[in-house]
C-alpha positions as CSV (number, residue, x, y, z in Angstrom):
1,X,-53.3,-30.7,31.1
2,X,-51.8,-28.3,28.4
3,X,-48.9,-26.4,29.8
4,X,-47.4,-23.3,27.9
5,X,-43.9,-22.4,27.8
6,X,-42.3,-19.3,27.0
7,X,-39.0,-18.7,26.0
8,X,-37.4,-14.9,26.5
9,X,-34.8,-14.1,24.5
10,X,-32.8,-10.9,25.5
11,X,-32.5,-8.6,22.6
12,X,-29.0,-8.5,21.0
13,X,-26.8,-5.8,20.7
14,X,-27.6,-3.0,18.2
15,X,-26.1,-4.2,14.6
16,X,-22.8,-1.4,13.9
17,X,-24.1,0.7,10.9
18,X,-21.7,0.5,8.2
19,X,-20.6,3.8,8.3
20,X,-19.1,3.4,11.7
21,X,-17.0,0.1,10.6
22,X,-13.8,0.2,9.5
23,X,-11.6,2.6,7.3
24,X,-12.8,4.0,3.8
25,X,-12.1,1.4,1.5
26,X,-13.9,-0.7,-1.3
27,X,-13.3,-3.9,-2.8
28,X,-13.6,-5.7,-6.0
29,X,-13.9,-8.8,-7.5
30,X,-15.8,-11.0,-10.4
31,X,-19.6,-11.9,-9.7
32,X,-19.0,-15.3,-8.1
33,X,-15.3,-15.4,-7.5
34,X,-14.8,-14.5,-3.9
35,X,-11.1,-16.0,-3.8
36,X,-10.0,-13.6,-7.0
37,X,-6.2,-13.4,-7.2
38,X,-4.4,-10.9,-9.6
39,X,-4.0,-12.6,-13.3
40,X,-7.2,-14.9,-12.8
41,X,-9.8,-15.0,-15.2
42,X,-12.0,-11.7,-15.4
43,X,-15.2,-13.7,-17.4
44,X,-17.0,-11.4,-19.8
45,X,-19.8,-13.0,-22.5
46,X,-23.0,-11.5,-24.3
47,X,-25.9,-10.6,-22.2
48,X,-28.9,-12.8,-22.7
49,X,-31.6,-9.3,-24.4
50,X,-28.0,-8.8,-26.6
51,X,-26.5,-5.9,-26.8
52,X,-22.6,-5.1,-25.9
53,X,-20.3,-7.4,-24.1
54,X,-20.1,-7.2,-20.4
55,X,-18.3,-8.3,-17.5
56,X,-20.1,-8.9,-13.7
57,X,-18.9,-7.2,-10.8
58,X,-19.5,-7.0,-7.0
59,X,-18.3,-4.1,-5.5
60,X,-18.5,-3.4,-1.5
61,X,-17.8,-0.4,0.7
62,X,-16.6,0.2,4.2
63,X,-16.4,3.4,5.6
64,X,-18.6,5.5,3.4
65,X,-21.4,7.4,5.3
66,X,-25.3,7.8,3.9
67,X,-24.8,5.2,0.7
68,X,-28.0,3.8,1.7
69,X,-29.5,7.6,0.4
70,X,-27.1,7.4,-2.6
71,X,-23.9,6.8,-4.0
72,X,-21.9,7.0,-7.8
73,X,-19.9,3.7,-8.8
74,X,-17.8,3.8,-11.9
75,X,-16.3,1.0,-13.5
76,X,-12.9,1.3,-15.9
77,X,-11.4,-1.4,-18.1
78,X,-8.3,-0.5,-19.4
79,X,-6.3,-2.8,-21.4
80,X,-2.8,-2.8,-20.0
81,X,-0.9,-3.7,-23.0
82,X,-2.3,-1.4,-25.6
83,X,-3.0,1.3,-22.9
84,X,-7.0,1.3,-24.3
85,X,-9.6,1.9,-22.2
86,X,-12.2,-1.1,-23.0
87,X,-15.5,0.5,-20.6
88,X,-16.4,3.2,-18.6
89,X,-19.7,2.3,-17.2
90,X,-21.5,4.6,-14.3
91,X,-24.1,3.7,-12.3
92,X,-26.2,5.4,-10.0
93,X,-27.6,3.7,-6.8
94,X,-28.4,2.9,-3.3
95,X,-25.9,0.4,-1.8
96,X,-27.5,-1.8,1.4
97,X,-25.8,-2.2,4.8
98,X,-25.2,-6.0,5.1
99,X,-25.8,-7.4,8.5
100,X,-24.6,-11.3,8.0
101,X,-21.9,-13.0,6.8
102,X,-18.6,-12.1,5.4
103,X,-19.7,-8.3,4.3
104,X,-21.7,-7.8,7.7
105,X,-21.0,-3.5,8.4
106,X,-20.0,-3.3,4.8
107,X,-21.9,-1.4,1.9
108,X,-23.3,-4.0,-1.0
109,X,-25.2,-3.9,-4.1
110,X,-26.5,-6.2,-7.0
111,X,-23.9,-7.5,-10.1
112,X,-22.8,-4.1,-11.7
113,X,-21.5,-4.7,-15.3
114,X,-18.5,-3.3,-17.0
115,X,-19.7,-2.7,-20.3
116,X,-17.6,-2.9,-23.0
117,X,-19.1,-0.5,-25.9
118,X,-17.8,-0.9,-29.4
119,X,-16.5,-4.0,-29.2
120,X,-17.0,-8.0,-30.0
121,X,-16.5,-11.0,-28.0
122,X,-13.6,-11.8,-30.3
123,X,-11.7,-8.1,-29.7
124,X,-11.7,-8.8,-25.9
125,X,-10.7,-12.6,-25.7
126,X,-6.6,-12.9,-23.8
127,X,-6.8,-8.9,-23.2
128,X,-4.9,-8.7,-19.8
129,X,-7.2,-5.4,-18.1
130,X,-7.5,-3.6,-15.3
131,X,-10.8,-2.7,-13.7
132,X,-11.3,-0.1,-11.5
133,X,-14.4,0.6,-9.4
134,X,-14.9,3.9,-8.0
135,X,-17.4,4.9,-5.4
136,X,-18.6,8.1,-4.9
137,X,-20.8,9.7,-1.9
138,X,-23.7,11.9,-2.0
139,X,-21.3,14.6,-0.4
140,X,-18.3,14.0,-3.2
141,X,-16.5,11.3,-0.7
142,X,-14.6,8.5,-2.5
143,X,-12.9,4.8,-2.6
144,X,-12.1,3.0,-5.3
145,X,-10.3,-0.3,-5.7
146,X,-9.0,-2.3,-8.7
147,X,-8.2,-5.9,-9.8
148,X,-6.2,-6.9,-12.5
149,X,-6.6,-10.1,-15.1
150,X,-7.0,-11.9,-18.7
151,X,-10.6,-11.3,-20.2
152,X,-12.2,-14.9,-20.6
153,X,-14.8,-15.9,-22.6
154,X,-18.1,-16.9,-19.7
C-alpha cells in the first residue's frame, strides 16, 4: 500500500520592508572585511580590464524609503594628512532589500569602487584616508557614513 503524507506549513509572518526598519543610517566597510576597525587596512590594487586604481566597498542602508526604485551613492577619499581628496566616485542604482542574515531589513548592493583618478599604485601605498559613502534617495533623502584607514596594496 502506498500512503501519502502531507506536511502544512503555516505561512510566516510578512518579512518588515526595509524602509520600516530602524533609523536612517548607512554603513561602510571594505568588500570582505565585516569586522573593519578604524586604522585597518583599506586594500586598493589595479582592476583586472586596467585602468585607475580602486578600492571595494559594501555600503548598506537602513531607513531610506523606495531605494529599490533608485538611489545616488557617492564615495570620497580624502587623504587626511595632506588634506587631498584621492576619489569622488558616483554611482547610480537600485539597492535590494535583504531578507537573511546579518543585513536582513537593510538596503544592499554589489562591491562599489572608490576610484582613484590620476593616480598610481605607488602614490596611494601608507596614505592614511577617509572614505565616505553618501546615499541619496529618489526624493533628495540622505545618510552617509565614513571609515577611516592606511591604503594597502590588495
Amino acid at each position: 500500500m502506498l500512503g501519502l503524507l502531507w506536511w502544512g506549513c503555516a505561512a510566516g509572518p510578512a518579512p518588515t520592508p526595509c524602509e520600516a526598519v530602524g533609523a536612517d543610517e548607512a554603513t561602510i566597510v571594505p568588500a570582505g572585511a565585516d569586522d573593519f576597525v578604524d586604522g585597518d587596512a583599506l586594500p586598493y590594487g589595479r582592476p583586472p580590464q586596467g585602468g585607475s586604481p580602486y578600492s571595494p566597498y559594501r555600503v548598506g542602508v537602513g531607513g531610506l524609503e523606495g531605494l529599490g526604485d533608485g538611489a545616488s551613492v557617492r564615495l570620497e577619499a580624502y587623504d587626511l594628512d595632506e588634506d587631498l581628496v584621492l576619489g569622488d566616485t558616483t554611482y547610480e542604482l537600485r539597492l535590494v532589500c535583504a531578507n537573511v542574515g546579518d543585513n536582513a531589513g537593510r538596503w544592499v548592493g554589489s562591491d562599489l569602487h572608490q576610484r582613484f583618478d590620476g593616480f598610481e599604485l605607488e602614490d596611494l601605498d601608507g596614505r592614511n584616508a577617509r572614505v565616505t559613502a553618501t546615499v541619496t534617495d529618489l526624493s533628495g533623502n540622505s545618510v552617509a557614513a565614513w571609515l577611516e584607514g592606511v591604503l594597502t596594496p590588495m
